[in-house]
C-alpha positions in Angstrom: 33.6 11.1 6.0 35.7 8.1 6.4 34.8 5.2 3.8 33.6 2.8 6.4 30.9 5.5 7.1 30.3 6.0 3.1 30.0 2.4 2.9 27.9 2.5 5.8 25.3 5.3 4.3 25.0 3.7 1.2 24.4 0.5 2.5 21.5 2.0 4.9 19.8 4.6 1.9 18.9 1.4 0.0 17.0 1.8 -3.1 16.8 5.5 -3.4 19.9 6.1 -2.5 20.5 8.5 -5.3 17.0 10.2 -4.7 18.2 10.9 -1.1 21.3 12.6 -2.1 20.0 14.8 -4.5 17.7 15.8 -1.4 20.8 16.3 0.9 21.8 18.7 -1.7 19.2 20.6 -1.9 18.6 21.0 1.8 22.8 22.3 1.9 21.0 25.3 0.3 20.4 28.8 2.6 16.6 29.0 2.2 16.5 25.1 3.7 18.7 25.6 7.1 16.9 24.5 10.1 16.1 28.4 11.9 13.0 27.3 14.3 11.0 30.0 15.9 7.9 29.6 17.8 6.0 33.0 15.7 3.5 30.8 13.3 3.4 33.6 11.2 7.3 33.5 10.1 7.2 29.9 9.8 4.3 29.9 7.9 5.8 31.7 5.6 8.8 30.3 5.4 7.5 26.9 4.7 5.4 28.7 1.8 8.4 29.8 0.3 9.9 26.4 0.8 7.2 24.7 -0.8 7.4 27.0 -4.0 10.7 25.5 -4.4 10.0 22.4 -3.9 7.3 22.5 -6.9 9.5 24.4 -9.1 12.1 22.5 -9.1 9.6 19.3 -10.3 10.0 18.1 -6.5 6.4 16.6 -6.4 6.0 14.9 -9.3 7.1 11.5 -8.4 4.2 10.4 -6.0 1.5 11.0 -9.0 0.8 8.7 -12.2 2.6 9.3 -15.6 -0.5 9.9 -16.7 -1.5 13.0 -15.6 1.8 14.5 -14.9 3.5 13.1 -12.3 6.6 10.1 -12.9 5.0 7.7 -11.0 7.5 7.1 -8.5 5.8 6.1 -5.3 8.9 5.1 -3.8 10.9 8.2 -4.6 8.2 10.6 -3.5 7.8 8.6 -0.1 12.0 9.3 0.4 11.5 12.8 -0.2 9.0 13.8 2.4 11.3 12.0 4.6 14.2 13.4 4.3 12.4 17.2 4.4 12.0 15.9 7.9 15.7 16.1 8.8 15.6 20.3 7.5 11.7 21.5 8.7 9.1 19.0 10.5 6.9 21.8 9.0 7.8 21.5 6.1 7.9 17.9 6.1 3.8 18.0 7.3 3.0 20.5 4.6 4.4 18.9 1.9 3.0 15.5 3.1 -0.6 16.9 3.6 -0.5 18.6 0.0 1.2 15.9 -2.1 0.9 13.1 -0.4 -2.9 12.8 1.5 -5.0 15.2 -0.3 -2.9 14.8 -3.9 -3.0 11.3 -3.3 -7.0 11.3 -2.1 -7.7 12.9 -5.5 -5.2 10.5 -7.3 -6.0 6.8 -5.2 -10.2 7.5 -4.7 -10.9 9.8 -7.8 -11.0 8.9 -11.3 -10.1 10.4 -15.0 -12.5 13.7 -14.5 -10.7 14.5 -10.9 -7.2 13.3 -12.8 -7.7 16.3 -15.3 -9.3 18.5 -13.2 -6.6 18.9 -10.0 -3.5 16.7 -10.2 -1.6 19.1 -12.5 -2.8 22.1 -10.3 -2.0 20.1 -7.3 1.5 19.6 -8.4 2.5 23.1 -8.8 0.7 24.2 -6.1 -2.0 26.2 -7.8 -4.7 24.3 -5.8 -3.4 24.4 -2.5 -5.5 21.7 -0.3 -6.1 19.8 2.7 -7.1 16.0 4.6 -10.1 16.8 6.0 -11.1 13.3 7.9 -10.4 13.8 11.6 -13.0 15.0 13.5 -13.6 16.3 16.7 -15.3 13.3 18.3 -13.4 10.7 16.1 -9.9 10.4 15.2 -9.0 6.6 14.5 -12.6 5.3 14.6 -12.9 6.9 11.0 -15.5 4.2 10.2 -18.1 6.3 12.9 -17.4 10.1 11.6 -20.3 12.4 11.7 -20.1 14.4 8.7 -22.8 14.0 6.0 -23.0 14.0 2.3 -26.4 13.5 1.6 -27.4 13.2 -2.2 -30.1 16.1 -3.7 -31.4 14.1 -7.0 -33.0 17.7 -7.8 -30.3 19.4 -7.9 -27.5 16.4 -8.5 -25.6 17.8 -6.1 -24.3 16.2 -3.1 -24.9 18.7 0.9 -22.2 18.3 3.1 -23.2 19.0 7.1 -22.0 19.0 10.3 -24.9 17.8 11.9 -23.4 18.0 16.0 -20.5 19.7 17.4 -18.5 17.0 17.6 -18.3 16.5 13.8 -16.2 19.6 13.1 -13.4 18.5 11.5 -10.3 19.1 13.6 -6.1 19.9 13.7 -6.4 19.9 9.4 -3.3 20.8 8.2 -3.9 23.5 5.9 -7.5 24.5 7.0 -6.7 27.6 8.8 -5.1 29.5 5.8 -3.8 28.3 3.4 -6.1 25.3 1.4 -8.8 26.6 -0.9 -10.4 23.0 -1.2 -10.7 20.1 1.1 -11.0 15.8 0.6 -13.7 15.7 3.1 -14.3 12.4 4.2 -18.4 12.2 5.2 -21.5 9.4 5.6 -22.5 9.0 2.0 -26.4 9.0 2.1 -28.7 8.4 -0.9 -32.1 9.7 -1.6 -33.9 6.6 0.0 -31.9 7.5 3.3 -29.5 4.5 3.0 -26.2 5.0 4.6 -23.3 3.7 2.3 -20.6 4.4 4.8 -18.1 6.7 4.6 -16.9 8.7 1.2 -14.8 11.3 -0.1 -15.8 14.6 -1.5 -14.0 17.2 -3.0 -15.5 20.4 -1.3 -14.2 24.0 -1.7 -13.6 25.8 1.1 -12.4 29.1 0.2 -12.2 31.6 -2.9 -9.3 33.2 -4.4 -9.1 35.9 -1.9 -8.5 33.5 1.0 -12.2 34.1 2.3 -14.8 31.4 3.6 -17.2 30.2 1.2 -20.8 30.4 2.0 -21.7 27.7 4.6 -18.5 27.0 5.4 -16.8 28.2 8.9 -13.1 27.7 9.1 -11.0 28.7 12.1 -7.2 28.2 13.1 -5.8 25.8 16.2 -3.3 28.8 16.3 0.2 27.7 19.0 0.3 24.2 19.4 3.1 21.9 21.2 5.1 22.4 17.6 5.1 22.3 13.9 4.7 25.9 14.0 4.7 26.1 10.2 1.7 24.0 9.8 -1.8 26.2 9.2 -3.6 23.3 11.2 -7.7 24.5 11.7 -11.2 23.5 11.5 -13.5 23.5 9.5 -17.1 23.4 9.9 -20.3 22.5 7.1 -23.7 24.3 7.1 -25.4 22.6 4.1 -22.5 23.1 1.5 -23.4 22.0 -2.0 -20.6 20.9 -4.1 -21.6 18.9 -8.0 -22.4 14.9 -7.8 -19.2 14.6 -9.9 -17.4 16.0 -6.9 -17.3 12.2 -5.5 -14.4 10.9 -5.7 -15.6 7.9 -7.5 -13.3 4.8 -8.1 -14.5 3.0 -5.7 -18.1 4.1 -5.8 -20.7 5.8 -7.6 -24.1 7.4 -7.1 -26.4 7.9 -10.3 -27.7 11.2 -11.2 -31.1 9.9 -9.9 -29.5 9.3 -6.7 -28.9 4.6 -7.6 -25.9 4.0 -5.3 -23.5 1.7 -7.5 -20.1 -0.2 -6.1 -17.8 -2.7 -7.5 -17.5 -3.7 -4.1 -20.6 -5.3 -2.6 -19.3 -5.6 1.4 -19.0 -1.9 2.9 -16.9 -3.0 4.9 -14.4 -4.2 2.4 -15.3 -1.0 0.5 -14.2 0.9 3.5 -11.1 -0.7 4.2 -9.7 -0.8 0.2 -10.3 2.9 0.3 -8.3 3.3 3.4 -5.5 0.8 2.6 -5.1 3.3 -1.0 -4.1 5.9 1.4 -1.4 4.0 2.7 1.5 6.3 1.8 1.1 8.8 4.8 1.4 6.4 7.2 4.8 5.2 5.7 5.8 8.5 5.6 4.9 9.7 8.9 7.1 6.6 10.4 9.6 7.5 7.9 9.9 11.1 9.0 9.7 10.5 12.3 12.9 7.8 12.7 14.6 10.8 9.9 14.2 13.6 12.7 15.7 10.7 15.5 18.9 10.6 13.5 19.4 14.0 13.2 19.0 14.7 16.9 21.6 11.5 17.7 24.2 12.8 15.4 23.9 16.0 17.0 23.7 14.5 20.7 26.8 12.2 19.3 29.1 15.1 18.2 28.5 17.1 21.2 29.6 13.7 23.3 32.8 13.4 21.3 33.6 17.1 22.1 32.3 18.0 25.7 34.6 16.8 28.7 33.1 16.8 32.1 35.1 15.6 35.2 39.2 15.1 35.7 40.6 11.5 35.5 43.2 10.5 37.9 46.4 11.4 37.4 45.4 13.1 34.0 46.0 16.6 32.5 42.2 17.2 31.2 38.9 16.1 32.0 37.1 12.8 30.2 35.4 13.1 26.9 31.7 12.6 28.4 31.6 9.8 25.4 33.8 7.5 27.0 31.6 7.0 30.0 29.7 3.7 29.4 26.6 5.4 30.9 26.9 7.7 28.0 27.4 4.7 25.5 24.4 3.3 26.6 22.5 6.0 26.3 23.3 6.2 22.9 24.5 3.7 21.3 21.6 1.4 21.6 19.4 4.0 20.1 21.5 4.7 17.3 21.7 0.4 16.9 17.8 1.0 16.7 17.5 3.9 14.2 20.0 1.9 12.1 17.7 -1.8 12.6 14.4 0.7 11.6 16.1 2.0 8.6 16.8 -1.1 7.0 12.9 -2.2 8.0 11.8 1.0 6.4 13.7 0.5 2.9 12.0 -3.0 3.1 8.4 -0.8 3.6 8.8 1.7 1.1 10.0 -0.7 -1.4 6.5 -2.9 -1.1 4.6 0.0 -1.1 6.2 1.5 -4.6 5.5 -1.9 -5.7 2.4 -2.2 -4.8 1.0 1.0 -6.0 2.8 1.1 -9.1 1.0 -2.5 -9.8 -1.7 -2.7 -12.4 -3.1 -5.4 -10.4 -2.0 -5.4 -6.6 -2.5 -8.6 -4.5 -5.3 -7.8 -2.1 -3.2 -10.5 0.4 -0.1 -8.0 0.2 -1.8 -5.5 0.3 -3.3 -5.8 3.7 0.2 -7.4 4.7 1.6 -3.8 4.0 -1.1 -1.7 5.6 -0.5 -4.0 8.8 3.4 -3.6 8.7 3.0 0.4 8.1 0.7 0.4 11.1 3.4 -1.5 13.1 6.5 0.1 11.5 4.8 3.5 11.9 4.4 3.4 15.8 7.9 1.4 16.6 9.5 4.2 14.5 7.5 7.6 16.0 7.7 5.7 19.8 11.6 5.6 19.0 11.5 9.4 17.5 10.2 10.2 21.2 12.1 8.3 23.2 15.7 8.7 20.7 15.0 12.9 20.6 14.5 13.4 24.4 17.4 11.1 25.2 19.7 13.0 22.8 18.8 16.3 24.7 19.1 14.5 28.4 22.5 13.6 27.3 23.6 17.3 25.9 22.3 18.8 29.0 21.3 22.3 29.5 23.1 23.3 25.6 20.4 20.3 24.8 17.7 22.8 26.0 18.5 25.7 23.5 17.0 26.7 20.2 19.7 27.1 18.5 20.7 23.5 19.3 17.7 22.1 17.2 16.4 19.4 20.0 13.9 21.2 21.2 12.4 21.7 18.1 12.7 18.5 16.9 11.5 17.0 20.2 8.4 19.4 20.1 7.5 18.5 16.3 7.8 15.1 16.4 5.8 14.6 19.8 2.1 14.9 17.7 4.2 11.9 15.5 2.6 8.7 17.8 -0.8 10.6 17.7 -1.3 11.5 14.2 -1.4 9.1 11.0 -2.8 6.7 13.7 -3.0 6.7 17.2 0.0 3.7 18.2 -2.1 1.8 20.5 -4.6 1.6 17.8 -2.1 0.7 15.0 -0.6 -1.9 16.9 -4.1 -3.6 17.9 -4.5 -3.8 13.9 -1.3 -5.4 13.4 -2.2 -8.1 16.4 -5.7 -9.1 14.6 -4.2 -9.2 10.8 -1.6 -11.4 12.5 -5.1 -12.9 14.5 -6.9 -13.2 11.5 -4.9 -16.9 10.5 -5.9 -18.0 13.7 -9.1 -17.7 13.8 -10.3 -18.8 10.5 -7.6 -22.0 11.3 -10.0 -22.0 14.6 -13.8 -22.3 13.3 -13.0 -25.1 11.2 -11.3 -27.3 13.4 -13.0 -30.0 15.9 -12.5 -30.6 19.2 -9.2 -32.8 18.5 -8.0 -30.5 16.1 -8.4 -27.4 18.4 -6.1 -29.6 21.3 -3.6 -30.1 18.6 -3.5 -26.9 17.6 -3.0 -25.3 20.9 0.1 -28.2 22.0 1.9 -27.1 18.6 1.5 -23.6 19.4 1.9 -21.3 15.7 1.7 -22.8 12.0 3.7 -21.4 8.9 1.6 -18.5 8.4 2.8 -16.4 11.7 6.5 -16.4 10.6 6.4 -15.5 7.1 9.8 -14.2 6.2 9.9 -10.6 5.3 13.4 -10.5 4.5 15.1 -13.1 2.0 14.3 -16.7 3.3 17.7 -18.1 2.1 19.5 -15.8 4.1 17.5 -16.6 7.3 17.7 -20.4 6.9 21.2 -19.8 6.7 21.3 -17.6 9.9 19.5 -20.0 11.7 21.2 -22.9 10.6 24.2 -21.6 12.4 22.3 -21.2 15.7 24.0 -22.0 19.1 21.6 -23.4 21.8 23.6 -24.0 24.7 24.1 -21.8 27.9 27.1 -20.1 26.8 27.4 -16.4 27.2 28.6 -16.7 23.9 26.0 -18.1 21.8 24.3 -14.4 22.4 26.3 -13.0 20.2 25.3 -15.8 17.5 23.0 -14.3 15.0 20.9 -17.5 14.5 20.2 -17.5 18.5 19.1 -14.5 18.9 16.6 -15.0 15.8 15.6 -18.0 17.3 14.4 -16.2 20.7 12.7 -13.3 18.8 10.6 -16.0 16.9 10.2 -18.2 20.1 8.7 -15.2 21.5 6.6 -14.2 18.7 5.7 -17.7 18.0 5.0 -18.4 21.9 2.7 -15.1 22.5 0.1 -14.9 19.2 -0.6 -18.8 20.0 -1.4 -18.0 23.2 -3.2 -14.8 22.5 -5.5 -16.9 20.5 -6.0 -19.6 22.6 -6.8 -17.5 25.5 -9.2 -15.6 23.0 -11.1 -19.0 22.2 -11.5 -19.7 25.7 -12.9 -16.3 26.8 -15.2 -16.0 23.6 -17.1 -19.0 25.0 -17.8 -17.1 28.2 -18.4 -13.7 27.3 -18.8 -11.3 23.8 -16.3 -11.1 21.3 -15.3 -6.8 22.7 -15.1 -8.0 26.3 -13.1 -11.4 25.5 -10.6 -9.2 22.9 -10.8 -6.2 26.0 -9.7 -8.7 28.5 -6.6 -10.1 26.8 -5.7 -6.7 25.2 -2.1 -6.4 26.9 -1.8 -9.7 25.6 -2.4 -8.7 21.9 -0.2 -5.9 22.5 2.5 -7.8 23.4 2.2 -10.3 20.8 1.8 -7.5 18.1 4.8 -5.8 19.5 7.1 -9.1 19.3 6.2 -9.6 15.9 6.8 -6.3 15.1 10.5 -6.6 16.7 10.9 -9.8 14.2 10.4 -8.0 11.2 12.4 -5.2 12.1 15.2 -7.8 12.9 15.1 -9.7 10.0 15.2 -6.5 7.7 18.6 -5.6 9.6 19.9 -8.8 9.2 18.9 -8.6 4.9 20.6 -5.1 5.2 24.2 -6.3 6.5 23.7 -9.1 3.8 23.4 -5.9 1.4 27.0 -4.5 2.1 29.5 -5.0 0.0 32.7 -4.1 2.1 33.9 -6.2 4.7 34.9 -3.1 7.2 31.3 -1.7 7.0 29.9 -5.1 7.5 31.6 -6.1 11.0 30.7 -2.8 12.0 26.9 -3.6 11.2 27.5 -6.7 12.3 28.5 -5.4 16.0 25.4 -2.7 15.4 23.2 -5.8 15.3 24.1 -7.4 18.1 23.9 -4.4 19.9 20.1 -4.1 19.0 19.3 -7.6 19.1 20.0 -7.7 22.6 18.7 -4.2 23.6 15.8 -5.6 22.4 15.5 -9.2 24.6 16.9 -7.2 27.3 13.7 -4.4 27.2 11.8 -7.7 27.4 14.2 -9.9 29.7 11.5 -10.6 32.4 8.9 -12.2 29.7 11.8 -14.2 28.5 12.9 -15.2 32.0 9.1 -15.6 33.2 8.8 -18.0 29.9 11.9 -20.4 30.7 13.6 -19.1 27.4 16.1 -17.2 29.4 17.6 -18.6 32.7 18.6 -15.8 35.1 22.5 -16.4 34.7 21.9 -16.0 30.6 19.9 -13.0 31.8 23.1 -11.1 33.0 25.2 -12.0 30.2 23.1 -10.0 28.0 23.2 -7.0 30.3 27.3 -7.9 29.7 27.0 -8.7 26.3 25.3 -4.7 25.9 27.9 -3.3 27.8 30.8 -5.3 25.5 29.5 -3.9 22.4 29.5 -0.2 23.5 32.9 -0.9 24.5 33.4 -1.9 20.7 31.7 0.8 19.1 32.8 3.4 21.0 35.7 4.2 18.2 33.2 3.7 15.9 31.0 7.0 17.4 30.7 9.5 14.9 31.3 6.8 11.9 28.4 5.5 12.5 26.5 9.0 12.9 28.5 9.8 9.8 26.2 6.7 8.1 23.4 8.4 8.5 24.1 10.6 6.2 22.5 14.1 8.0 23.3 17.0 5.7 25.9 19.4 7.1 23.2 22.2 8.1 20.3 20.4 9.7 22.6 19.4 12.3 24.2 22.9 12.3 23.9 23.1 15.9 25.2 26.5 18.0 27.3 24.2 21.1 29.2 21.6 18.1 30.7 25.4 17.4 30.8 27.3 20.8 34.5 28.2 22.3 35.5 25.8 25.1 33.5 22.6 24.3 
């Protein structure tokens, strides 16, 4: 590796940088290389044997307190799971499932007697468990599952039902085989026959011999479109009892005589702080999802610099396939965008360690960060998607073989944008927490207020800076505004148009929301602008993936690295207003001769990076084996 591209990795593992190579040093080893094989037996078992690793080796300790045997490294632990993703998406899931949503349901919603009771078991893998909240009638709508825990003050035990056939709970990772006790997420209902919302129970589900425990019905979702190592299955409740101290109780309580007791009064608050304590998978799902994206670029990357296709005039051989600028764009902006999503991700991770290392988190920050990792979790699993199936367009038919590792990755990634979240619903939440200034700036006002409002379009509020504020005033500062091809290479215009357009599209979301809640209910006036909110959510979400690129090239300490970055930026910048050039155009902040020049300006900087090719691959630092694909080795290419 070249040192532009050292300097270039380093810059782009951020904070756990060292955590990250210790991972890429592990997965070197023979028991991680990537082998995929569609018999979910094998895999099964080879991600079983992974796992054992893993925990011997003290692996998954860092996402649980220092209390109770973990290092309390929320950060570390997130990095990980991430960069399992590049060896195993299987493995990646499993480990994610165990450690990180049903260790930390146990950790984040239980208290001291579930501390003592599972974490240490749950870190060596000596209770082996699963997420049970999806169901088969509800999936994001978690607020509405069917599953009951009704409270017996006879017995003080809690009876956990599936009352219909839709409240089976469905794809759980773990259920079919391998977990012995589930985090079943149910309707909490008290003695009276008061719903209290939704709660989580620890509930065993098998005994030690692998067998169903009375009441309980498990069964296996057997082939699916991937993860073959993943024991996903279902799980069904016929009056279980489990104890009353199986509630996992921090954030409520019932009495042995069945008094319901919370130190949050709203349930809907209630709800929503238990959720946002469960934050960590949806970080890591986006996490692991841009992860298995790199891999399949670097490979798709190195088999461009090697394969030739087609004679040149006049010339002895035929062209290296990278050094067609339809090749370049295929790639290069992609690999722009994994690089702009990494540095947004280091910025994620970091708030969340923060945050859930804090003895006293701000609730403010904290819903900040569950609406970034809802939009930071789509834009990263849509890119996985799109970056992976590009990658084996541009390797061709070799693209299309096992050995080759993108069809694996392709296929494992695909449930990515479905799970942890459905996209379309994560990036609704991020439009209405973005909303949510608006409208209480909107009940208050009067009549002259509203009209000054709406001429001035967004306050303060929409643009806070995610990234450091010196260094975008400085960007800015510098900002062109004229015609000039040019100033699109100018880092402080093209900041200036993804605000515009963030700035232009939530203030008129909201004003078309005022108007239409006079006429009609608050669903059908939110249901009638809803391509509007998604657009607005989506421009914002562009913003704060912009600014965290631009506080990573401020991060880089050699001046090589940062040109390179520098040119990386641009490249994304305007990949990104050109994805969007008709809004810009339709909105007057583009004129149709600027228009082209961006479509230019694209082509110029593939031109530029096109030495740059596997250096900037190189920077993402992909262990050696994971992208140990059969046609980088075969004779003749």
């Amino acid at each position: 590796m070249d040192s532009i591209a050292q300097h270039l990795q380093n810059t782009l593992d951020g904070r756990w940088r060292d955590v990250k190579n210790r991972v890429r040093a592990e997965l070197e080893t023979e028991v991680f290389r990537p082998h995929y094989t569609p018999n979910i037996a094998i895999a099964r078992a080879k991600v079983a044997e992974q796992m054992r690793l893993l925990a011997a080796a003290g692996a998954s300790e860092d996402g649980f307190g220092k209390g109770y045997g973990g290092a309390g490294e929320v950060g570390a632990a997130i990095t990980q799971i991430e960069m399992l993703a590049m060896s195993d998406l299987s493995l990646m899931v499993k480990a994610g499932v165990q450690w990180g949503l049903f260790g930390g349901a146990v950790e984040n919603l239980g208290t001291e007697r579930h501390h003592e009771a599972y974490v240490r078991k749950i870190i060596d893998l000596e209770l082996l468990g699963c997420f049970a909240m999806t169901e088969t009638g509800h999936g994001s709508d978690v607020q509405s599952l069917e599953t009951t825990a009704t409270y017996d003050p006879e017995t003080q035990e809690f009876v956990i039902n599936s009352p219909t056939p839709s409240s089976r709970k469905d794809y759980i990772g773990g259920a079919a085989e391998s977990a012995r006790v589930a985090a079943v997420f149910a309707q909490l209902i008290t003695p009276d026959g008061q719903g209290h919302g939704v709660h989580a129970l620890v509930v065993p589900i098998r005994d030690d011999n692998g067998e169903d425990l009375p009441g309980v019905t498990t069964s296996d979702c057997h082939y699916k479109g991937g993860l073959p190592g993943v024991d996903n299955g279902r799980i069904m409740f016929d009056h279980v009892r489990v104890p009353r101290e199986n509630l996992l109780n921090r954030y409520a309580d019932v009495a042995p005589d069945g008094t319901y007791s919370s130190p949050i009064e709203n349930p809907n608050r209630r709800f929503f702080t238990m959720l946002g304590t469960l934050i960590r998978g949806r970080v890591t799902v986006g996490g692991s999802a841009a992860a298995a994206a790199r891999v399949a670029l670097d490979i798709a990357t190195r088999y461009a610099l090697q394969r030739r296709q087609f004679e040149a005039p006049g010339g002895d051989e035929e062209i290296l396939i990278m050094d067609y600028l339809a090749h370049q764009r295929r790639l290069f902006p992609l690999i722009a965008k994994s690089y702009a999503l990494q540095f947004a991700q280091n910025e994620l991770v970091t708030k969340c360690h923060e945050l859930q290392t804090s003895d006293d988190p701000d609730p403010e920050e904290q819903r900040e960060l569950e609406a970034r990792a809802a939009g930071l979790k789509a834009a990263n699993t849509w890119h996985a998607t799109r970056a992976i199936q590009e990658s084996r367009e541009a390797c061709g038919g070799a693209g299309y073989m096992a050995d080759n590792r993108l069809v694996a990755l392709k296929a494992d990634t695909d449930v990515f944008t479905t799970f942890e979240g459905d996209n379309v619903v994560l990036t609704q939440l991020v439009a209405k927490e973005l909303l949510t200034a608006y409208a209480d700036d909107i009940k208050s006002m009067s009549p002259v207020g509203w009209v000054r409002f709406a001429a001035n379009f967004a306050g303060e509020r929409v643009l806070k800076r995610t990234a450091a504020e010196t260094i975008m005033q400085t960007i800015l500062d510098t900002r062109q505004d004229n015609e000039e091809e040019g100033s699109l290479f100018n880092r402080g215009t093209q900041m200036q148009m993804f605000e515009d357009r963030e700035e232009y599209t939530l203030s008129s979301v909201a004003r078309r929301l005022q108007g239409k809640s006079k006429e009609m209910s608050e669903f059908e006036a939110f249901n009638a602008v809803q391509d509007h909110v998604l657009h607005a959510a989506k421009a914002h979400i562009d913003r704060i993936i912009m600014e965290a690129f631009v506080a990573g090239i401020d991060s880089c300490p050699d001046p090589e690295a940062r040109r390179v970055l520098e040119l990386v930026c641009d490249l994304y910048a305007l990949c990104a207003i050109e994805e969007d050039k008709a809004w810009f155009i339709e909105h007057r902040f583009l004129s149709t001769e600027r228009a082209k020049a961006v479509t230019r300006g694209i082509n110029e900087r593939c031109r530029t990076l096109r030495p740059y090719a596997q250096t900037l691959v190189d920077g993402f630092g992909v262990p050696e084996q994971c992208r140990n694909a059969e046609m980088l080795h075969s004779a003749g290419v």
